[in-house]
C-alpha positions in Angstrom: 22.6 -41.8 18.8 19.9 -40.8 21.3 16.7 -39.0 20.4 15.6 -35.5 21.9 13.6 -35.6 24.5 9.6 -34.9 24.2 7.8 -32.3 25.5 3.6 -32.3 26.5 3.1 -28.8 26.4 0.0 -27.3 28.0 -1.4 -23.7 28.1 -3.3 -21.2 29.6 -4.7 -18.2 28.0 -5.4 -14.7 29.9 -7.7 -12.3 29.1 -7.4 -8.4 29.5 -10.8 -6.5 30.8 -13.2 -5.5 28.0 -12.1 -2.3 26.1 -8.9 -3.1 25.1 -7.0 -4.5 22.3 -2.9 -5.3 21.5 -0.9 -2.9 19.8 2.0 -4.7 18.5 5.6 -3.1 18.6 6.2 -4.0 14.9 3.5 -4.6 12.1 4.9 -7.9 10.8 3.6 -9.6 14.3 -0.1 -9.8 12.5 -0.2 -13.2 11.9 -3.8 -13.1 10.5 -7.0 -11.2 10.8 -10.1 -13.4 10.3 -13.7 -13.9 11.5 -14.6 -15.8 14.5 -17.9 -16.3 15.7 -17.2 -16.5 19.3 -14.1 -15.7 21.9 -13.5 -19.0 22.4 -13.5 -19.8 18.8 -11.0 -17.1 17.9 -8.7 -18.3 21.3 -8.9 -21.8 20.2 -7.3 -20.6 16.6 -4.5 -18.2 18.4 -3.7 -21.9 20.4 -3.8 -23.9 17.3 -1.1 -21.8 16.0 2.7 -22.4 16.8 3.0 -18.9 16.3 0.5 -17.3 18.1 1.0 -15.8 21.6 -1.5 -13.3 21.6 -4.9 -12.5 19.9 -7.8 -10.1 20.1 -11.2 -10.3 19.6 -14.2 -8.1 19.1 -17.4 -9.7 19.9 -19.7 -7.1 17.5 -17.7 -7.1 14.4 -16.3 -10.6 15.5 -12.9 -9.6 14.1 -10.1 -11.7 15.7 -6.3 -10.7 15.4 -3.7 -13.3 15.9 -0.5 -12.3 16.7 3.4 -13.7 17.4 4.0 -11.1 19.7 3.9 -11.5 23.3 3.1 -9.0 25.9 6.5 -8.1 26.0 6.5 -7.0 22.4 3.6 -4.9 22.1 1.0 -3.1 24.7 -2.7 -3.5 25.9 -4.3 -0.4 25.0 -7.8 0.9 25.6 -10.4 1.6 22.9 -13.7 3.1 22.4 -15.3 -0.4 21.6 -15.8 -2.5 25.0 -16.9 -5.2 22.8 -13.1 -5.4 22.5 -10.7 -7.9 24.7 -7.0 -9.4 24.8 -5.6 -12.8 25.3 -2.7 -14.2 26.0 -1.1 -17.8 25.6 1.3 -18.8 27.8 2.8 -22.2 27.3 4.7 -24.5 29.9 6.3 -27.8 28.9 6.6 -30.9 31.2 8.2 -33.9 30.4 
């Protein structure tokens, strides 16, 4: 009986221009709303989680939105707040 092979996945996040945040297609994609004190902090949780493809963050309320949607399930919208950006996680596996 042989074993499944192994993946190293890596990934890359990309990040919308300021003013904008994700509008899901359904509201079940909100995986969690939390506090982050930094962009990179609130990236870093949307990458810890299996689940999370893309996240938002505000850098003057510091909210930060992860969510299982890609950006094929939801849109990039613009907003009054440019404290307001989108990323995305996109994951590629190597062997």
């Amino acid at each position: 009986m042989s074993s499944p092979a192994q993946a190293i996945y890596s990934s890359t996040l990309s990040l919308s221009l300021q003013g904008h945040e994700f509008q899901p297609q359904y509201d079940v994609q909100l995986i969690f709303h939390e506090t982050a004190q930094s962009l990179l902090l609130c990236s870093a949780a949307c990458n810890q989680n299996p689940s999370c493809r893309t996240f938002d963050y505000d850098s003057s309320s510091h909210r930060c939105r992860l969510l299982e949607a890609d950006l094929t399930n939801g849109a990039i919208i613009a907003v009054a707040s440019q404290t307001s950006i989108v990323g995305s996680v996109i994951l590629s596996a190597s062997l």
